[in-house]
Structures are given as structure tokens and as C-alpha cells.
TORPA-283542 format. One record per residue (C-alpha): residue number from 0; residue in three letters; x, y, z. Coordinates in nm, 4 decimals, always signed. Layout:
- k, r, x, y, z
- NUM, ALA, X, Y, Z
...
% end
This chain:
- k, r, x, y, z
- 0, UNK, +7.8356, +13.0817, +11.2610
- 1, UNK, +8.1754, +13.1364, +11.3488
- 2, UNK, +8.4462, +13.3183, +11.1901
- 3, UNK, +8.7753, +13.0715, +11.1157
- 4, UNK, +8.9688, +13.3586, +11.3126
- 5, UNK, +8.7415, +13.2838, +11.6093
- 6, UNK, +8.7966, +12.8746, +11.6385
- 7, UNK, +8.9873, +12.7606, +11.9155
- 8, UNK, +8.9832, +12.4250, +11.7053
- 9, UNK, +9.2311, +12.3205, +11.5024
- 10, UNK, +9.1164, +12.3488, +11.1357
- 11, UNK, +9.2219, +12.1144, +10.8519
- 12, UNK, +9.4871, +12.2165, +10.5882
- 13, UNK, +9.3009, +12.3143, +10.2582
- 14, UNK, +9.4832, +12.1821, +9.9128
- 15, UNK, +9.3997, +12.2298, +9.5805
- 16, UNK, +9.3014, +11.8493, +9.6436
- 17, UNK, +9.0732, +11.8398, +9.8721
- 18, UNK, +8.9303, +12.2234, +9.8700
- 19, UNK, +8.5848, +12.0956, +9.6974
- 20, UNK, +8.5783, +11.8137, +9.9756
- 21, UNK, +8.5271, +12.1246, +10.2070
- 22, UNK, +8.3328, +12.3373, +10.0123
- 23, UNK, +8.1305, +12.0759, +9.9493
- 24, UNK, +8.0755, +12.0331, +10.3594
- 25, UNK, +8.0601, +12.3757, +10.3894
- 26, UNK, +7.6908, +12.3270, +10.1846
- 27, UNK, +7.6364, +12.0774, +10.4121
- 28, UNK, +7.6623, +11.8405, +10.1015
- 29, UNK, +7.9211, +11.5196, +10.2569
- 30, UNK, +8.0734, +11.4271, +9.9005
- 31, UNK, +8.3680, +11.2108, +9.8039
- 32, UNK, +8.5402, +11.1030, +9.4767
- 33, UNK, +8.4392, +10.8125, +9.2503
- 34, UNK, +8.7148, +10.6921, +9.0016
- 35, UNK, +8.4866, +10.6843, +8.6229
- 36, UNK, +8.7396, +10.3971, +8.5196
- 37, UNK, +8.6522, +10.1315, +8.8102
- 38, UNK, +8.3317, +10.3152, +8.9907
- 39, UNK, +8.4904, +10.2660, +9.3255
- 40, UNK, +8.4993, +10.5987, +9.5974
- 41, UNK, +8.7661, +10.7096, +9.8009
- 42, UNK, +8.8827, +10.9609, +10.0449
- 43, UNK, +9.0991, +11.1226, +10.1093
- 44, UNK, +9.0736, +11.3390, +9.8391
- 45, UNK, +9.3934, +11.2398, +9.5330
- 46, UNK, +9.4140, +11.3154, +9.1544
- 47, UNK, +9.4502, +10.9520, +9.1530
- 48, UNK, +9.2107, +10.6787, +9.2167
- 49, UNK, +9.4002, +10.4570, +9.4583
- 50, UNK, +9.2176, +10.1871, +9.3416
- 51, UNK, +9.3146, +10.1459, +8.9657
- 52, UNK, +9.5126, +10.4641, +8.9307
- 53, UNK, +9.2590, +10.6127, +8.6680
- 54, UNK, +9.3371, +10.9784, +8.6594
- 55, UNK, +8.9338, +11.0805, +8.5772
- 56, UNK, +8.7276, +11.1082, +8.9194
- 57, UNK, +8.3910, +11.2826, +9.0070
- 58, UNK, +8.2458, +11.3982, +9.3423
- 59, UNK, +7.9132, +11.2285, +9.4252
- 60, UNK, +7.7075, +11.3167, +9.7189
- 61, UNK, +7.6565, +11.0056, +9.9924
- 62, UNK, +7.2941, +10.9421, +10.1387
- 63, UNK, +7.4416, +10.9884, +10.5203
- 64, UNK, +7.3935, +10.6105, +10.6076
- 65, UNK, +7.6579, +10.4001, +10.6574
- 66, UNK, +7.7738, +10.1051, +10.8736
- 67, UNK, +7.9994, +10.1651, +11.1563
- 68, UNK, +8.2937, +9.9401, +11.1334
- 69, UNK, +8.4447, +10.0051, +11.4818
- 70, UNK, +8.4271, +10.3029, +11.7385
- 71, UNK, +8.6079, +10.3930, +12.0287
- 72, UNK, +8.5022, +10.6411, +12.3221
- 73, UNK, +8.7502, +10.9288, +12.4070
- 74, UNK, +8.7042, +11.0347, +12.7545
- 75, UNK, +9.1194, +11.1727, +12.7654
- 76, UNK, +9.1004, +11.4291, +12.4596
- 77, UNK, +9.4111, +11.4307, +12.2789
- 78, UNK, +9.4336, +11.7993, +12.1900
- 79, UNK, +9.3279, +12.0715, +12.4662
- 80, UNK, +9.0694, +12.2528, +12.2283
- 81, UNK, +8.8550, +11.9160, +12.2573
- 82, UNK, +8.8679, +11.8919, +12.6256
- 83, UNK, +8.5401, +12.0170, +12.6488
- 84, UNK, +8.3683, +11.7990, +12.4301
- 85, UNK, +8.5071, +11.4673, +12.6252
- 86, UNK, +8.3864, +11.1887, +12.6076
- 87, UNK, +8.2995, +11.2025, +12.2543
- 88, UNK, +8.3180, +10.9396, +12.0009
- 89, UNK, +8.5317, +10.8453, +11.6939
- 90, UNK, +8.3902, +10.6023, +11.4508
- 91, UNK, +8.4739, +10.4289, +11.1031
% end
């Protein structure tokens, strides 16, 4: 594994919000919130379920399946450290 010093990828900003989002990936675990008020998930991480703006949340652990909504194929990469990895894909 590399060492964050070694990337030549950009790496995300960690926050006190969404630092157990990536801890949580680090484990391999892929986790978002769920508001305890109206049940519903969301991402990006927030103190503050943009659904109902209930302040009490939980991270639950998805099954990996989901339904792609759209996708698009990159074949120009927009930043140089993914140049290699074109074409690649982006999907909701």
C-alpha cells in the first residue's frame, strides 16, 4: 500500500465531518449517514440531515449494489495525475 506522501493523486480534504466516511473506506467498509428522525441516508457527510434537518445521524454500512443512474466515459482526463487511467468511467 502506498504511503499518502507517495500519491501523485490528489487526495480528498479530511474534516471533522467526514473523517469516519474515510476511515470507514479505509476498512474497506463503504458507509454513509442515516438521519434517526426520518431514516433517510445521505452523503456528503453534514451534522445535519439535509432531509429534515434532524441533528441525530448514524453511519450504516451499504451492501455494494446499487443502480446506476447515468455514467459518462472520460477518455480526456481532467487532472494530469489521471491521465493514465483514461478512459475510465464516472457513474451515479
Amino acid at each position: 500500500m502506498m504511503r499518502n506522501q507517495e500519491m501523485s493523486k490528489p487526495l480528498p480534504g479530511i474534516s471533522e465531518e467526514n473523517k469516519p466516511f474515510w476511515d470507514y473506506m479505509k476498512q474497506h467498509e463503504f458507509r454513509v449517514q442515516k438521519c434517526l428522525e426520518c431514516s433517510k441516508l445521505f452523503y456528503p457527510p453534514t451534522p445535519m440531515c439535509p432531509h429534515c434537518m434532524s441533528m441525530e445521524s448514524e453511519w450504516v454500512k451499504l451492501s455494494g449494489k446499487a443502480k446506476v443512474y447515468s455514467f459518462v466515459i472520460v477518455h480526456q482526463a481532467r487532472h494530469p495525475a489521471f491521465a493514465r487511467e483514461a478512459p475510465y468511467v464516472v457513474a451515479i
